[in-house]
KOLSE-511162 format. One line per field, with one value per residue: residue number from 1; residue in one letter; z, y, x of N, C-alpha, C, CB in turn. Coordinates in nm, 4 decimals. Glycine has a CB too. Layout:
<nodes>
resi <- [NUM;...]
resn <- [A;...]
n_z <- [Z;...]
n_y <- [Y;...]
n_x <- [X;...]
ca_z <- [Z;...]
ca_y <- [Y;...]
ca_x <- [X;...]
c_z <- [Z;...]
c_y <- [Y;...]
c_x <- [X;...]
cb_z <- [Z;...]
cb_y <- [Y;...]
cb_x <- [X;...]
</nodes>
This chain:
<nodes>
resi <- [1;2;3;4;5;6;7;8;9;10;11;12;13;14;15;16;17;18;19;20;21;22;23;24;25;26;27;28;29;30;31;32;33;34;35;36;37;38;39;40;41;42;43;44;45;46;47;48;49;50;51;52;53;54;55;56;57;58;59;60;61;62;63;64;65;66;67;68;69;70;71;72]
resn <- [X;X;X;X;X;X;X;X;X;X;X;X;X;X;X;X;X;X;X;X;X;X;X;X;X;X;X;X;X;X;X;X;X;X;X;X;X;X;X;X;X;X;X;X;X;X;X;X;X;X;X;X;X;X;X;X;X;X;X;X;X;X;X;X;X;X;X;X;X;X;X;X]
n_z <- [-3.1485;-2.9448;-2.9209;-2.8256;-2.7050;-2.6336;-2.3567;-2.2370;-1.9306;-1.7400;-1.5009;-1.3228;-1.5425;-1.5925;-1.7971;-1.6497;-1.6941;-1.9274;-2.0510;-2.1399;-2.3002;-2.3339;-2.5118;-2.3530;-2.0504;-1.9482;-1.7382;-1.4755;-1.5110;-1.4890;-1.2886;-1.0921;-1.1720;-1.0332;-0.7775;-0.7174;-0.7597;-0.5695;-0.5893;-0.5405;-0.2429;-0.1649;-0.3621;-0.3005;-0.3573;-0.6257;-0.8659;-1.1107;-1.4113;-1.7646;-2.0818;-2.2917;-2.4197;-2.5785;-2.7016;-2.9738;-3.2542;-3.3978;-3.1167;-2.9512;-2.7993;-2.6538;-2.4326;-2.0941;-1.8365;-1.5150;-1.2708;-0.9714;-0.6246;-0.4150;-0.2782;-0.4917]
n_y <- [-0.1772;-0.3945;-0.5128;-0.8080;-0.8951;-1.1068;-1.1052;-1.1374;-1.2178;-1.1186;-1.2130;-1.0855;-1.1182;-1.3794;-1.6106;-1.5525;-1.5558;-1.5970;-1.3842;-1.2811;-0.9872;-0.6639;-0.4185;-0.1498;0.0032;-0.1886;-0.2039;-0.1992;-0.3828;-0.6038;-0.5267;-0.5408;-0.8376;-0.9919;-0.9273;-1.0716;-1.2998;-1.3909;-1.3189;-1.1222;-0.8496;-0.6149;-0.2676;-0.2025;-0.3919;-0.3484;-0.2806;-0.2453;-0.1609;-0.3118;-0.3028;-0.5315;-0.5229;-0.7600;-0.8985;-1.0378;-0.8099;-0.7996;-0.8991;-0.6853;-0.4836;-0.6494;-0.7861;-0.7442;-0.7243;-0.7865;-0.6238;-0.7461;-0.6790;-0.8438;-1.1259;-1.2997]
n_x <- [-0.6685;-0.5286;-0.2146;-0.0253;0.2991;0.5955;0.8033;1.1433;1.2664;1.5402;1.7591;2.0265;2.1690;2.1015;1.8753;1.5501;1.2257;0.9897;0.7081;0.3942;0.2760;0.1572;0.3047;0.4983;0.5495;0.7252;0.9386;0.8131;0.6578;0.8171;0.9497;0.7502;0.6630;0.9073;0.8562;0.6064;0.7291;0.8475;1.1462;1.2155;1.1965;1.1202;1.1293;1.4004;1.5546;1.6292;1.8958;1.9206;1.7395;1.7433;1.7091;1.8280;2.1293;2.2575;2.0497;1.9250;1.8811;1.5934;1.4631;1.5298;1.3706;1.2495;1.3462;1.4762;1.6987;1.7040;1.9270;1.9515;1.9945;2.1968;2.1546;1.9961]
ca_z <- [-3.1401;-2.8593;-2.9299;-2.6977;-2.6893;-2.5325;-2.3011;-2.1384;-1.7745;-1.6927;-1.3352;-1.3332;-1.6761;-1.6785;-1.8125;-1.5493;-1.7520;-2.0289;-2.0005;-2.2610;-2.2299;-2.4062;-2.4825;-2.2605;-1.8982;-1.9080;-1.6307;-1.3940;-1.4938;-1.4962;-1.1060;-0.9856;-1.1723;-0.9835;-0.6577;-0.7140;-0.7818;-0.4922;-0.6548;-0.4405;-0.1225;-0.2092;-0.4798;-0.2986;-0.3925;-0.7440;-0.8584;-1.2594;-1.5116;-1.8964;-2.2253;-2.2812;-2.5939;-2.6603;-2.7524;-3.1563;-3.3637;-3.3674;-2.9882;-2.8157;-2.7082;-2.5853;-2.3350;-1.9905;-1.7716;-1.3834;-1.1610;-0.8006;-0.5054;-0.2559;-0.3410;-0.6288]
ca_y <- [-0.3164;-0.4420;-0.6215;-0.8940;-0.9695;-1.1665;-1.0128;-1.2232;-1.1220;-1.1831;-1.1875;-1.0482;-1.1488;-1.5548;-1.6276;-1.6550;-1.5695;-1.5216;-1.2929;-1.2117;-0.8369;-0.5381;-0.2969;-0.0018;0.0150;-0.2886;-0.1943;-0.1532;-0.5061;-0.6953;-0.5003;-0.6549;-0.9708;-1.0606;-0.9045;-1.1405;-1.4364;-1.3424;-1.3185;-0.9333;-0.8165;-0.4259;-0.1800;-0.1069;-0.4287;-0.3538;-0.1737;-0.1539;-0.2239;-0.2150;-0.3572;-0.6099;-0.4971;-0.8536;-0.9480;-0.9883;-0.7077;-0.8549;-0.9150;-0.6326;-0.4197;-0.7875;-0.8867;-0.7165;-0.7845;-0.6652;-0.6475;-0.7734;-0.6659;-0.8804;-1.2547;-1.3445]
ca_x <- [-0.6319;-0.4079;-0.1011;0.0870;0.4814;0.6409;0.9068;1.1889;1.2899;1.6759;1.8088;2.1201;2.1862;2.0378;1.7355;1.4178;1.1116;0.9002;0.5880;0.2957;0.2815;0.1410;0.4140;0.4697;0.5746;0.8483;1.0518;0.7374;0.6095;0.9043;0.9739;0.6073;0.6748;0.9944;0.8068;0.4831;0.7626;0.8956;1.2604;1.2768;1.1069;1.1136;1.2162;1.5400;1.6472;1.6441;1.9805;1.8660;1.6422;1.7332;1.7001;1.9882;2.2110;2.3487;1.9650;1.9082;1.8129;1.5031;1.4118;1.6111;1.2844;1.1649;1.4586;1.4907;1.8105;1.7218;2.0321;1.9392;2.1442;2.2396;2.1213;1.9221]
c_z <- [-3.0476;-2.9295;-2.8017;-2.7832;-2.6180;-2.4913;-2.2070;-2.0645;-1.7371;-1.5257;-1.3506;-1.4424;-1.6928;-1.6819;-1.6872;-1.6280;-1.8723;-2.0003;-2.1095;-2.1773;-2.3547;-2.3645;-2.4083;-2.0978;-1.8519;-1.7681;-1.5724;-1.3442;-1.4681;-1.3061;-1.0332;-1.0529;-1.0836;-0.8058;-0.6034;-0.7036;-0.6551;-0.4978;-0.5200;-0.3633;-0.1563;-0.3179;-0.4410;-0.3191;-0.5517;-0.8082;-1.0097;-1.3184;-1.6145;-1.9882;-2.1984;-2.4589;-2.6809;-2.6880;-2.8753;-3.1567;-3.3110;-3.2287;-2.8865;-2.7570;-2.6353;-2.5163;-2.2427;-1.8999;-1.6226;-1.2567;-1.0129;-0.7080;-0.3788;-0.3366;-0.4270;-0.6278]
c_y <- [-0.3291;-0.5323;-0.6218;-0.9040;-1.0076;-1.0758;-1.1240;-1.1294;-1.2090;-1.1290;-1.1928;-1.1629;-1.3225;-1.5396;-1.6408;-1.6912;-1.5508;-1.5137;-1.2784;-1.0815;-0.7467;-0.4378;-0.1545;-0.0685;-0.1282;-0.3183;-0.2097;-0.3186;-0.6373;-0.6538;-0.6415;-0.7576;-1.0338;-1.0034;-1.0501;-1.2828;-1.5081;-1.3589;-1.1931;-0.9211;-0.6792;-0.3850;-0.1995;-0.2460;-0.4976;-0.2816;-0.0627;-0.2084;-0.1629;-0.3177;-0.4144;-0.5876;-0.6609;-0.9364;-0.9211;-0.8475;-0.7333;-0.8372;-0.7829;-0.5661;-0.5095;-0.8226;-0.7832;-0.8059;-0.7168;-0.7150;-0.6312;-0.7598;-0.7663;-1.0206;-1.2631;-1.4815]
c_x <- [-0.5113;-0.3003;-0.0064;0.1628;0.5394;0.7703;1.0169;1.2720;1.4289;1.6952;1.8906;2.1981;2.1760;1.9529;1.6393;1.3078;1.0853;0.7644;0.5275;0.2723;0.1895;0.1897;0.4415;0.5244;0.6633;0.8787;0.9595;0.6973;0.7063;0.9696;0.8521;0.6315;0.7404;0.9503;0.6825;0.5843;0.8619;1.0718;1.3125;1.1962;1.0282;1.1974;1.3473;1.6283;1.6794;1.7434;1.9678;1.8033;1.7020;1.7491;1.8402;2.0102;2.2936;2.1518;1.9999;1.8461;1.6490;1.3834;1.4587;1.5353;1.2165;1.2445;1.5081;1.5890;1.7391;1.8047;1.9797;2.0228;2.1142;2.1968;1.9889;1.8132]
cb_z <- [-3.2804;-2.7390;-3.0641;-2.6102;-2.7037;-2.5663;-2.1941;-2.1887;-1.6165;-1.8062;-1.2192;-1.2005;-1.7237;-1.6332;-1.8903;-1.4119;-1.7053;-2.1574;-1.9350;-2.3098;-2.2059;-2.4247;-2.5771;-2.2598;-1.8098;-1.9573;-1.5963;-1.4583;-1.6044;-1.6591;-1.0406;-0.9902;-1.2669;-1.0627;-0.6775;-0.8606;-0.9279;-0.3907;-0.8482;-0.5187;0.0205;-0.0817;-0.4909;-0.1240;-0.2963;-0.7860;-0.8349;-1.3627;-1.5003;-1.9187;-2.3687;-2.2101;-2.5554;-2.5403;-2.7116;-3.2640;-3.5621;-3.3772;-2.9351;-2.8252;-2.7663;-2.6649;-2.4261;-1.9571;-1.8343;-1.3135;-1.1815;-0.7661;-0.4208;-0.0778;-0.2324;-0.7378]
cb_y <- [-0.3748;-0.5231;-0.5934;-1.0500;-0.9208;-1.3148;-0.8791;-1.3509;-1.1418;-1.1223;-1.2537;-1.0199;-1.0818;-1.7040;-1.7409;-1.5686;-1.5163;-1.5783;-1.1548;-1.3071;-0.7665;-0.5043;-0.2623;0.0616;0.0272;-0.2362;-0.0842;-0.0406;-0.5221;-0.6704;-0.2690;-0.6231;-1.0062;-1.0276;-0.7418;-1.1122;-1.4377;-1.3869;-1.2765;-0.7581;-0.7990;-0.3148;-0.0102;0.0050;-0.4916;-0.3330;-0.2470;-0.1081;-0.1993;-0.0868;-0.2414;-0.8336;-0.3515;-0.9706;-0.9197;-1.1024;-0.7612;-0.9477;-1.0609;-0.5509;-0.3353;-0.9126;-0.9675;-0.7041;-0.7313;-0.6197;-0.5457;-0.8863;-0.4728;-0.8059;-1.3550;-1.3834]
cb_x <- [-0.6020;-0.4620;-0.0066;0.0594;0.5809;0.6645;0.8192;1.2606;1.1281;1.8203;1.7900;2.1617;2.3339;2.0366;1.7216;1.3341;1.0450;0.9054;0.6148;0.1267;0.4807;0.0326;0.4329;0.2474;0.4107;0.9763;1.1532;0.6242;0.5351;1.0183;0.8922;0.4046;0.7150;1.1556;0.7371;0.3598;0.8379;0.8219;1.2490;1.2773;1.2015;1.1736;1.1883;1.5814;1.6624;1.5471;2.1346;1.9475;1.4811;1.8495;1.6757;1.9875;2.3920;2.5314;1.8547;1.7825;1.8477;1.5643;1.4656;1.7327;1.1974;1.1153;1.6086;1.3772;1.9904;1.5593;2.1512;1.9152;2.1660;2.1397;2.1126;2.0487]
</nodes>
């Protein structure tokens, strides 16, 4: 049985998105999301991807921060 969650996608720490996902490979999907949204051109201007620690208890494997270099 699959299970969706929602996942929200920060740009250098403000809200942009929320995503229905099935768990696994985060960082990968939340890269090609902000590629497809055209937020970034290429990888290299991605500096990190990671779970945000000021999410709840609750949500914190569901809330992705990814620091953009250069303009946003």
């Amino acid at each position: 049985v699959a299970v969706e969650e929602p996942m929200e996608v920060r740009v250098n720490g403000a809200p942009f998105a929320v995503v229905m996902r099935t768990p696994g490979a985060d960082r990968d999907l939340a890269a090609g999301f902000l590629l497809a949204e055209d937020v970034i051109h290429d990888a290299g201007e991605i500096g990190l991807i990671e779970y945000c620690v000021d999410a709840e208890d609750e949500g914190r494997d569901n809330v992705l921060n990814v620091t953009v270099l250069g303009e946003a």
